[in-house]
N, C-alpha and C positions, 0 to 999 in steps of 0.2 A: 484747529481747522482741518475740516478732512479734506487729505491729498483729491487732486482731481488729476487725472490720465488724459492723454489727448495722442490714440492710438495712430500713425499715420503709416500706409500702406501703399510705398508704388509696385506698380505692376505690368508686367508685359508680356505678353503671349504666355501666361500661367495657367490654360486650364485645365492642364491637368492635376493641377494642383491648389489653386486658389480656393476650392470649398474646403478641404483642411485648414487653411490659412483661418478663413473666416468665420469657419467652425470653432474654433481655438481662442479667437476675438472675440464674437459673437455672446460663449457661453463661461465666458469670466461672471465668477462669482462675487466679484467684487462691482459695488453698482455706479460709482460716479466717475464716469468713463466715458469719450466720444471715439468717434474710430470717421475717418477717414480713405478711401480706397481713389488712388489717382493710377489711372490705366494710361499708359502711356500709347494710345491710338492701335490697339490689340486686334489681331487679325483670327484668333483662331479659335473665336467665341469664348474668351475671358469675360467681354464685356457685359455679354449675355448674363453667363451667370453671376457676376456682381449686382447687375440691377436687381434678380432676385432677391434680394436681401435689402431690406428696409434699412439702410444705412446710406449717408451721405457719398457723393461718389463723383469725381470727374472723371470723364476721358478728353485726352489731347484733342487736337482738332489734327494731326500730323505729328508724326513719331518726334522724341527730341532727343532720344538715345542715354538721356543722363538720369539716372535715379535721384542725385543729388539733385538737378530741376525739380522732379515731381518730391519732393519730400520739403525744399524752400514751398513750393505751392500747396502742398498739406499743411503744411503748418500754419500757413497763413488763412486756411480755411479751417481748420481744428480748432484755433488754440487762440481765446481771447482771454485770455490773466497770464501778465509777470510769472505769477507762481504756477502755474501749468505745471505737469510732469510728462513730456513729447517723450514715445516710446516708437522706434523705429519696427517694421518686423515688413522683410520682403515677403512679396506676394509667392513664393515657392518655398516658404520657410512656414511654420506656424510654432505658438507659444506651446509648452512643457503641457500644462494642463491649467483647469478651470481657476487655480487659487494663485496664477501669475501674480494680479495687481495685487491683491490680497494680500499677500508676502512682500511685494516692492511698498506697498505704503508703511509697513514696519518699518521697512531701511528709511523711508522718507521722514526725516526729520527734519527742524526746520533747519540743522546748521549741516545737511544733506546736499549738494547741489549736482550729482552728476552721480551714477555705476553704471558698471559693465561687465560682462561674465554671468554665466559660463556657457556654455554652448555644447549640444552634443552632434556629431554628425549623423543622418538618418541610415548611413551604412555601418555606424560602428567600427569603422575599419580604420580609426584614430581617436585619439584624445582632441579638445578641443583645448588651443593654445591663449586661452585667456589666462592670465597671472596676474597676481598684486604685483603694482612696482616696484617697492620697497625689498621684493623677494624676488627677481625673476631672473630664471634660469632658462640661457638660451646656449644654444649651440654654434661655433665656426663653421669654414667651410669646409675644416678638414673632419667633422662630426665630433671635436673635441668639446666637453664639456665646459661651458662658461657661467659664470653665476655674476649677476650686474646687478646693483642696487641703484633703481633708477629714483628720479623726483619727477613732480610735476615738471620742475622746470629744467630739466636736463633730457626728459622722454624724447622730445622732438630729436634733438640730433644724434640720439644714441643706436639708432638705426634699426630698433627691438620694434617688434608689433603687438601687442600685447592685451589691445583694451577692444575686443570684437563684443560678438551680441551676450548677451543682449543687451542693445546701447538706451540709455534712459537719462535724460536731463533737464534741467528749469529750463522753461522759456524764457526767463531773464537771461540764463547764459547766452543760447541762441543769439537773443537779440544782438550781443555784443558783438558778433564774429562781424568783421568788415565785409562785405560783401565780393568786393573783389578778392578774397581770400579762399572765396568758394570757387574760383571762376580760373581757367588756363590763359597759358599767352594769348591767345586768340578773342579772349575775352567771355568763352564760351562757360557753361558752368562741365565742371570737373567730369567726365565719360566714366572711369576710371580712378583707382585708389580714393574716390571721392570719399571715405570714413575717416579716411586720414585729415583734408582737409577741414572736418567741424569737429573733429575729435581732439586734434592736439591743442589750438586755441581756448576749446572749454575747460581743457584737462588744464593747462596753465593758468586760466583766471579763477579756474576754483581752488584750486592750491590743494597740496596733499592731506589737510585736515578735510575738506569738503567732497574727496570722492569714495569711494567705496564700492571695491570690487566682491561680487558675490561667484561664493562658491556651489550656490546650490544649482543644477542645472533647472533653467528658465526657457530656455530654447531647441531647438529641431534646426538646423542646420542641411538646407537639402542639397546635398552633393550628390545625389542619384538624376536629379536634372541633367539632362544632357546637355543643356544648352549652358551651366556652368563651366563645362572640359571647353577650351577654346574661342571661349567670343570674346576673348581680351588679349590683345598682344601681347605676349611678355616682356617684352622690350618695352613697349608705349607703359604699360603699370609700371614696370621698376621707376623710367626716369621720369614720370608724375609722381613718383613717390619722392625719389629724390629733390624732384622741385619743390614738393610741397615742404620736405624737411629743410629746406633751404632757405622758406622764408623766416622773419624775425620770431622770435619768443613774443606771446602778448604777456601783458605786466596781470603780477594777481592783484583781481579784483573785488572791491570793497564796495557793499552795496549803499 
């Protein structure tokens, strides 16, 4: 059965950037594909140039501040089959080049359920920190060398971060994540560390035979935005991070 993609893209105040984005979606050479664009109520003519483009598209009716929001509401407007393959990519970020899906449907097999990696940043001015888990080598606080072999089901409290863009998984997994699992004490969905919250749940129901981390770079990474340096507390990500690795392990699952 050929894989089908279900590309979902939140976005806010991007326009400096969003026609690369959707450049890079747009012109995948690969053809059974939908793409998605949820603008989170964009003030700085984002929204303008989304509508340009003959693709499906909401904007907020009022900001919600959460990407993790608009990506629960892409998916729900992308993605009608179990077997879906939901591919995340921010609106200041855009894909490698044309032959992205083209190459993820090779990984996609059918006993495939979840990858992630690799990522470049568009300054070049680091490596990007995707690793398999079974191999990853991280560092303390005093910069000394550590090497951890993580599982599916030990990643969550091992305190490593490891599984970034580019993030790619069945809509069956999705389905499973509990809903309040996306969501803060307040009830609200995640502002913050929000990859963490649908990342570790799918990484543990798909189990370490069903993920597959890719080494070839698939992604642009934009840390030249400015608006990445400082719109997140450092203090409020650390301990949503820590909360979120505080809740239970989900059990692997068997379809």
């Amino acid at each position: 059965m050929l894989n089908k993609f279900c590309i979902v893209i939140p976005v806010y105040n991007d326009s400096a950037w969003i026609t690369q984005c959707l450049e890079s979606v747009c012109n995948q050479d690969y053809q059974n594909y939908k793409v998605v664009v949820v603008d989170d109520h964009s003030t700085d003519g984002t929204w303008d140039i989304i509508k340009s483009y003959n693709i499906p598209c909401w904007r907020n009716g009022e900001r919600n501040g959460s990407g993790l929001a608009n990506i629960v509401k892409g998916i729900k407007y992308c993605s009608d089959n179990k077997d879906d393959i939901i591919v995340t990519v921010d609106g200041d970020d855009w894909l490698a080049d044309c032959s992205v899906l083209t190459y993820l449907s090779t990984i996609y097999t059918e006993d495939v359920w979840l990858t992630y990696g690799s990522f470049i940043p568009v300054s070049r001015s680091y490596q990007g920190t995707c690793q398999p888990l079974f191999s990853t080598h991280t560092f303390n606080d005093s910069g000394e060398h550590l090497y951890s072999k993580l599982t599916s089901n030990t990643y969550r409290q091992s305190g490593v971060w490891v599984t970034s863009h580019l993030r790619t998984f069945r809509r069956f997994l999705w389905d499973q994540i509990n809903d309040a699992d996306l969501r803060d004490q307040s009830g609200e969905y995640f502002k913050t560390a929000w990859d963490m919250a649908f990342m570790y749940p799918m990484i543990e129901m798909a189990g370490d035979e069903r993920i597959r981390f890719i080494d070839k770079i698939l992604y642009y990474y934009n840390d030249l935005n400015p608006a990445n340096d400082g719109k997140v507390d450092p203090a409020l990500q650390i301990a949503t991070g820590k909360y979120i690795q505080s809740k239970p392990c989900y059990q692997l699952w068997n379809r």
